[in-house]
C-alpha positions as CSV (number, residue, x, y, z in Angstrom):
1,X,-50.9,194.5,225.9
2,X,-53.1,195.3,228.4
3,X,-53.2,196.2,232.4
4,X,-55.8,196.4,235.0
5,X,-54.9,198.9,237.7
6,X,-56.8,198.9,241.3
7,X,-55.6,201.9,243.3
8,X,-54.9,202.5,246.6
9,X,-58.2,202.1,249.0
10,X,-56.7,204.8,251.2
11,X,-56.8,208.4,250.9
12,X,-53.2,209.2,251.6
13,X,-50.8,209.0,248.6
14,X,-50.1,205.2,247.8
15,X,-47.4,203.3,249.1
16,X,-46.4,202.0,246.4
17,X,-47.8,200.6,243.1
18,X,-47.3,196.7,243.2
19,X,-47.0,195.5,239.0
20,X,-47.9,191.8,238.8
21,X,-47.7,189.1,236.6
22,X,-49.8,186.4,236.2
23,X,-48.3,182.4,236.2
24,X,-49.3,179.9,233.8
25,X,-46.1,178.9,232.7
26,X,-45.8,181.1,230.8
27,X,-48.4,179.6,227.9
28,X,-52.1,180.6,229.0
29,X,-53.4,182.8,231.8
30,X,-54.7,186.0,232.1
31,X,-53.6,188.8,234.1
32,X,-56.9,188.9,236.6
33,X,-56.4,185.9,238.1
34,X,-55.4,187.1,241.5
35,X,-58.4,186.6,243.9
36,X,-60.5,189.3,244.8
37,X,-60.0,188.8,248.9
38,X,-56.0,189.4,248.0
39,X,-56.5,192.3,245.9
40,X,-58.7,193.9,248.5
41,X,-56.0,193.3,251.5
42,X,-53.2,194.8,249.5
43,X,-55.0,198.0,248.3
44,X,-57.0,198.4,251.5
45,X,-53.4,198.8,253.3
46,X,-52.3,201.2,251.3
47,X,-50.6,199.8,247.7
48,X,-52.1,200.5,244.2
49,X,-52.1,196.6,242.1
50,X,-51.7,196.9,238.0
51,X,-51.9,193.7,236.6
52,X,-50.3,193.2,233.2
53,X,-51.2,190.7,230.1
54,X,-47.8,189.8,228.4
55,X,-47.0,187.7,225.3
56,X,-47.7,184.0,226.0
57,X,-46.0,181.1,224.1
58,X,-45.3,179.1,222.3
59,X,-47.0,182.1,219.6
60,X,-44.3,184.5,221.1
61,X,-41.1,183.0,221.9
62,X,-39.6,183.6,225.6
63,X,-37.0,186.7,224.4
64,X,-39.9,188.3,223.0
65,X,-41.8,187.9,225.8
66,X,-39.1,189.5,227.7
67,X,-39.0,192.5,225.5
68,X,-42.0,193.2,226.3
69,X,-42.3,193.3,229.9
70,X,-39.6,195.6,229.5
71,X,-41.4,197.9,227.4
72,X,-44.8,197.7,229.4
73,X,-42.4,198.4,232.6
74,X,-40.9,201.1,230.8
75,X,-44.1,202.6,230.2
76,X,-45.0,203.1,233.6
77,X,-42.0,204.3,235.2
78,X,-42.0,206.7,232.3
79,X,-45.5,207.8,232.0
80,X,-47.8,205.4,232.9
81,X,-47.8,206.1,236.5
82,X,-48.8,209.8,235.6
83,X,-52.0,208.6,233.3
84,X,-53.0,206.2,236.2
85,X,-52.8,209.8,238.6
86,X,-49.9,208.7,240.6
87,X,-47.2,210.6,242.8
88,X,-44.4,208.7,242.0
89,X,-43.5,205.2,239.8
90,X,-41.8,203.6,243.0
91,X,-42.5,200.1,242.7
92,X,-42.5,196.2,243.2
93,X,-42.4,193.4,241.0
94,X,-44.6,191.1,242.1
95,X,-45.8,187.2,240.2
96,X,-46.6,183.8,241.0
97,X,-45.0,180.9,238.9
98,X,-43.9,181.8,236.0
99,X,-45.0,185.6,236.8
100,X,-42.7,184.8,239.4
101,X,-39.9,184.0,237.3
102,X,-40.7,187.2,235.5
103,X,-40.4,189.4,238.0
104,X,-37.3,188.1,239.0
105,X,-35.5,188.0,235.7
106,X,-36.9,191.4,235.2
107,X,-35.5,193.1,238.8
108,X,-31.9,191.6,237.7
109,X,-31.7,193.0,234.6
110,X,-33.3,196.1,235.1
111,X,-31.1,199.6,235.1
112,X,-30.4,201.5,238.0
113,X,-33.5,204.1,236.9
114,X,-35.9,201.6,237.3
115,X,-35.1,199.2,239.9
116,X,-38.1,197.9,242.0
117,X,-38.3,198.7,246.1
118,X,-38.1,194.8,246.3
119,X,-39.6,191.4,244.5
120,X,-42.3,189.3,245.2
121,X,-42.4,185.9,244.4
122,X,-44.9,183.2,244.7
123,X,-44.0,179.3,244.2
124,X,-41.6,181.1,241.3
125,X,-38.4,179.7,239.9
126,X,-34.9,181.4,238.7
127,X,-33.9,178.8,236.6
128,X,-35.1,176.9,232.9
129,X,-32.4,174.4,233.9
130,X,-34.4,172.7,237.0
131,X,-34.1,169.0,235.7
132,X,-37.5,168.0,236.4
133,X,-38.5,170.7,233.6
134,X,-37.1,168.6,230.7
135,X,-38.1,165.1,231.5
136,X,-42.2,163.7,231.8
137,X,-43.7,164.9,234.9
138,X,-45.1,162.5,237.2
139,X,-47.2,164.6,238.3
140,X,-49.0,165.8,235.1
141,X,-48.8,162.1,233.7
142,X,-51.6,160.7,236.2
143,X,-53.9,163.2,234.1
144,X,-55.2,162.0,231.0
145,X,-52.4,162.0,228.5
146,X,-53.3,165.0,225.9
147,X,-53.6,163.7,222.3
148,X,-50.6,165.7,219.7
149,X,-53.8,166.8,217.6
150,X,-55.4,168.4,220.4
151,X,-52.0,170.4,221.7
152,X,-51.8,171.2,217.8
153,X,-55.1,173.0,217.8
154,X,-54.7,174.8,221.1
155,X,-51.7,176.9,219.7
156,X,-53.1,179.7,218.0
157,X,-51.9,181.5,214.0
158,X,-51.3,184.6,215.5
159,X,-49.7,186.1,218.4
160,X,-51.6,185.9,221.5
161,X,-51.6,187.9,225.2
162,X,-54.9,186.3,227.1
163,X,-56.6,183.1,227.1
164,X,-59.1,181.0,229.1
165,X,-56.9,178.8,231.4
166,X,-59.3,176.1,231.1
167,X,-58.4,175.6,227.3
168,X,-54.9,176.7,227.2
169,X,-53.7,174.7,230.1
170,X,-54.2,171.4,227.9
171,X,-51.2,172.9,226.2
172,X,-48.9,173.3,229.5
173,X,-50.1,169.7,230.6
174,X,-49.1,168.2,227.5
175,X,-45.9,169.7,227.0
176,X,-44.8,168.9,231.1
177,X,-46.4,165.5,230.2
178,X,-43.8,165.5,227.1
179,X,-41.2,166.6,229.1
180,X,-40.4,169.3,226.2
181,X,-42.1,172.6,228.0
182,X,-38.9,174.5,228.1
183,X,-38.4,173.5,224.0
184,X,-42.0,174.7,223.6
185,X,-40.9,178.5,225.2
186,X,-37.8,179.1,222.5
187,X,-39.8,177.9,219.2
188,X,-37.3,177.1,216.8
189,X,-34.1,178.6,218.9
190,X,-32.4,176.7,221.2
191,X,-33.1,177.5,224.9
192,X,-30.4,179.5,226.0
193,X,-29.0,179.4,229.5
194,X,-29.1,183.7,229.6
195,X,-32.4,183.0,231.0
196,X,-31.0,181.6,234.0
197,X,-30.5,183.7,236.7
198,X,-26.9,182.9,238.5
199,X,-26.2,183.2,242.4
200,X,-23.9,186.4,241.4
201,X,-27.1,188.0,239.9
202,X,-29.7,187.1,242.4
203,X,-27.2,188.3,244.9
204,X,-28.1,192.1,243.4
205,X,-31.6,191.8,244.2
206,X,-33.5,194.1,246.4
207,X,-35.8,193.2,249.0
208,X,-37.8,189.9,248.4
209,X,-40.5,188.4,250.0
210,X,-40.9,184.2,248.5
211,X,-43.8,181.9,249.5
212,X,-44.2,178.7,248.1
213,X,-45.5,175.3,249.1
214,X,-43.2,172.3,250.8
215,X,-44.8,169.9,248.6
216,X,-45.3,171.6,245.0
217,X,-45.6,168.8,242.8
218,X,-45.1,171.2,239.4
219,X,-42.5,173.6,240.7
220,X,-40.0,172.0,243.1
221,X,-40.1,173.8,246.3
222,X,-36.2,173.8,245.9
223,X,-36.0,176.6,243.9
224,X,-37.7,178.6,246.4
225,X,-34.9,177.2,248.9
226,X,-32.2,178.4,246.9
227,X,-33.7,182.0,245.8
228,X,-33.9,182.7,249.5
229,X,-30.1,180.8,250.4
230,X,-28.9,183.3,247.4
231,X,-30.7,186.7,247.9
232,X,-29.4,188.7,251.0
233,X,-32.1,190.5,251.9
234,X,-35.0,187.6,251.4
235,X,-38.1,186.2,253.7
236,X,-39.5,182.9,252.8
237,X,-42.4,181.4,254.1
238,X,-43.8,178.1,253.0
239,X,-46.7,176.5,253.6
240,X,-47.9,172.8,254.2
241,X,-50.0,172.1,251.6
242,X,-49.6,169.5,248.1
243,X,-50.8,172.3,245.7
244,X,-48.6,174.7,243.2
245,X,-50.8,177.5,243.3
246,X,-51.9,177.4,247.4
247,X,-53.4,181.1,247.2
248,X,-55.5,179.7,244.0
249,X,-59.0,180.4,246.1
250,X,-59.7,183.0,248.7
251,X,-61.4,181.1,251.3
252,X,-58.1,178.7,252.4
253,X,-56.7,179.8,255.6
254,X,-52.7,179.6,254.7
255,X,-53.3,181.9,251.8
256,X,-54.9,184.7,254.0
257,X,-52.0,184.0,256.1
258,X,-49.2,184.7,253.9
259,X,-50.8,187.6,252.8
260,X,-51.2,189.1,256.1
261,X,-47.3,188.1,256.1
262,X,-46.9,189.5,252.6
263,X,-48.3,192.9,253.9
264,X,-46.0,193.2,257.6
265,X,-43.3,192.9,254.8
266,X,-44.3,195.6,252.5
267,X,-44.9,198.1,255.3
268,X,-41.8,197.0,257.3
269,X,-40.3,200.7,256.4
């Protein structure tokens, strides 16, 4: 595994380190895909960013994947925040999509030692049960349909942690086109509902700021609805626009916005 980490622009001690996760539904991505402009606003106000790679499927199977998050969290708020010359390892968890997801999973199941000052989640999801995962997207099915040979040679003979999105997302749009992307995540075990998180256990969350689009066509904007309905303490601020990944580019205005948004709420102590 590795991490990128941008430290605090400021010369004070850092607010807070902010450990991201990259989307990608969990089967390509890389963990320096935030946009430059975004990176820039959150450590010129103050908050050090380490972006972490993580096992991506369907090479490493979603409890594995989980494992280790848990031991690349672990590292920091053991040690890690000492190599990368900081104070303290107060933190947030912050993703987009399925990073989302991860940070969330993550912050409920996470002991009392290491909880997270609060949760950031872009356009994520708490749940592998959403119905529209397991059936053929409409969405994805207006793209070329992806051959079985091709999403055959796209999966790779060994265990992988990076890839060029432009290669690996085939393999996303082929399973969503399939309507078996949740089957892909588990391999040859059967998906198992301990990966969904339940009212009782988003209701233990800390802090969470949610952002997502009202017209998502990959991730229903629903889930975003219900993380906020079920987390006490939650802001959620969506945007008009008909793309998953709104903050994708630096240069559209709603992005800048929620940022700007996403920042008022990190320094709201």
């Amino acid at each position: 595994m590795k991490g990128t980490f941008y430290p605090s622009k400021k010369s004070a001690p850092a607010k807070g380190t902010i450990v991201y996760f990259h989307g990608g539904g969990l089967i390509f991505g890389h963990r320096d895909d935030l946009p430059s402009v975004y990176v820039s606003m959150l450590t010129e106000h103050g908050y050090g960013l380490l972006t972490l790679d993580y096992p991506l499927a369907p090479e490493t199977p979603l409890p594995a994947i989980m494992e280790a998050i848990s031991r690349s969290i672990a590292w920091f708020t053991d040690q890690g925040f000492r190599t990368l010359g900081l104070e303290n390892a107060d933190h947030y968890l912050m993703g987009r999509s399925a990073g989302g997801y991860l940070a969330l999973h993550y912050a409920v199941h996470a002991s009392a030692a290491v909880k997270p000052l609060g949760v950031i989640a872009f356009y994520g999801y708490h749940t592998l049960s959403e119905a529209s995962f397991h059936v053929p997207s409409r969405h994805f099915l207006a793209f070329p349909p992806v051959s079985d040979s091709t999403m055959q040679s796209l999966i790779a003979q060994q265990p992988i942690a990076s890839s060029p999105s432009e290669q690996r997302y085939l393999l996303y749009l082929a399973a969503r086109q399939r309507g078996n992307w949740i089957t892909l995540l588990f391999g040859d075990t059967p998906p198992d509902r301990n990966f969904d998180l339940t009212k009782e256990q988003l209701a233990t969350l800390p802090s969470t700021f949610l952002a997502a689009a009202d017209q998502d066509p990959d991730v229903p904007v629903r889930q975003s609805k219900m993380l906020h309905k079920w987390i006490p303490d939650s802001e959620l601020h969506l945007v008009q626009s008909t793309h998953h990944d709104f903050d994708r580019t630096q240069t559209e205005e709603w992005g800048l916005d929620v940022y700007s948004k996403l920042i008022k709420w990190l320094d709201r102590d």
